[in-house]
C-alpha positions in Angstrom: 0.0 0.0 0.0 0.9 3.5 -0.6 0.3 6.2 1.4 -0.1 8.7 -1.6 -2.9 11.0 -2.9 -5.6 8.7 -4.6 -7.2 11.0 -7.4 -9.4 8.6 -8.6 -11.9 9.0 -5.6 -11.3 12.8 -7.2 -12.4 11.8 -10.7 -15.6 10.3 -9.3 -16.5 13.4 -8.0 -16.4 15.4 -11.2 -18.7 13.3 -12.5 -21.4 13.3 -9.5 -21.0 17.4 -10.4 -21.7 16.3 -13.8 -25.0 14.5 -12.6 -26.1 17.3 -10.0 -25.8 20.0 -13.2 -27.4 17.8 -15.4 -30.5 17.4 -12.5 -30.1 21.1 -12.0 -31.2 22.0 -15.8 -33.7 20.2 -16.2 -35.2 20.7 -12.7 -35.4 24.4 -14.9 -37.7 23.2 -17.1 -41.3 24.4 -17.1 -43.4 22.0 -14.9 -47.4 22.0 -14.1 -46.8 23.1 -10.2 -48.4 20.0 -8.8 -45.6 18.1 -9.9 -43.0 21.0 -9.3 -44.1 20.7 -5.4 -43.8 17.1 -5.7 -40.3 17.5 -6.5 -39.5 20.5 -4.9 -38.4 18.3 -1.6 -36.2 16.0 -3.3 -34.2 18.2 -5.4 -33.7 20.4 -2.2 -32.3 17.1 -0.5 -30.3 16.5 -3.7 -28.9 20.0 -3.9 -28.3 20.5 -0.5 -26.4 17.1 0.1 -23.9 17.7 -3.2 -22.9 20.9 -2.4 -22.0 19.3 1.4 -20.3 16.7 -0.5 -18.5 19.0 -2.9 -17.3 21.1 0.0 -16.2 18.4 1.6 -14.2 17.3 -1.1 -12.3 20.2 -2.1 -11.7 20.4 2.0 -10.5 17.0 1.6 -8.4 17.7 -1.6 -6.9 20.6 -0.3 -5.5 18.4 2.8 -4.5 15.4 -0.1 -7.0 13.1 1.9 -10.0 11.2 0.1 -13.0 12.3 -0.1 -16.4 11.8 2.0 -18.5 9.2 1.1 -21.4 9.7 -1.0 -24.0 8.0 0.9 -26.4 11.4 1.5 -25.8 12.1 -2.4 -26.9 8.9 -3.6 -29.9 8.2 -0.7 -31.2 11.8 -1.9 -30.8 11.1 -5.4 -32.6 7.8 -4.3 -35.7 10.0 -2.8 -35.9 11.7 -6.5 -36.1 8.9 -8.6 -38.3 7.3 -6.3 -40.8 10.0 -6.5 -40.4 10.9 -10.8 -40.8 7.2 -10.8 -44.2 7.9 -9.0 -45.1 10.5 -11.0 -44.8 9.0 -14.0 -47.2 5.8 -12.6 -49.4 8.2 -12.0 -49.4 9.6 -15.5 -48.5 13.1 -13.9 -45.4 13.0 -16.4 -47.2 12.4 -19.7 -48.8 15.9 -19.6 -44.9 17.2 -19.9 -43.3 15.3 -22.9 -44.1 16.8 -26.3 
């Protein structure tokens, strides 16, 4: 074992950025506001959790340690799906594609 800096850890949390940006645009998209105050919750828990984690990690990166895990990113991320995935079984979502 080495005790250097690992960047992959690093790498992996570009992308989660990536993902969060990605949520972030099209949580911009014009939505009927029953299912905007569906979502509203979970992409506050998604938001709020990444930019912990991201804090964390350029904390982390500044002191060459590895990052925090990503359990409150991906259990939030979780919550979101969970609920578009209800939406959509309800047929709230249909109303929205073109």
């Amino acid at each position: 074992m080495t005790r250097e800096f690992d960047p992959d850890p690093l790498i992996r949390s570009i992308r989660l950025r990536n993902d969060v940006v990605t949520i972030g645009r099209a949580a911009t998209e014009f939505l009927p506001e029953p299912i905007v105050a569906r979502l509203r919750e979970p992409l506050e828990q998604v938001s709020e959790a990444a930019q912990y984690f991201l804090r964390k990690c350029a904390d982390e990166l500044r002191g060459r340690k590895n990052p925090p895990a990503l359990n409150a990113v991906e259990q939030a991320l979780a919550k979101l799906i969970e609920t578009i995935e209800e939406l959509r079984s309800e047929g709230a979502m249909a109303a929205t594609q073109s």
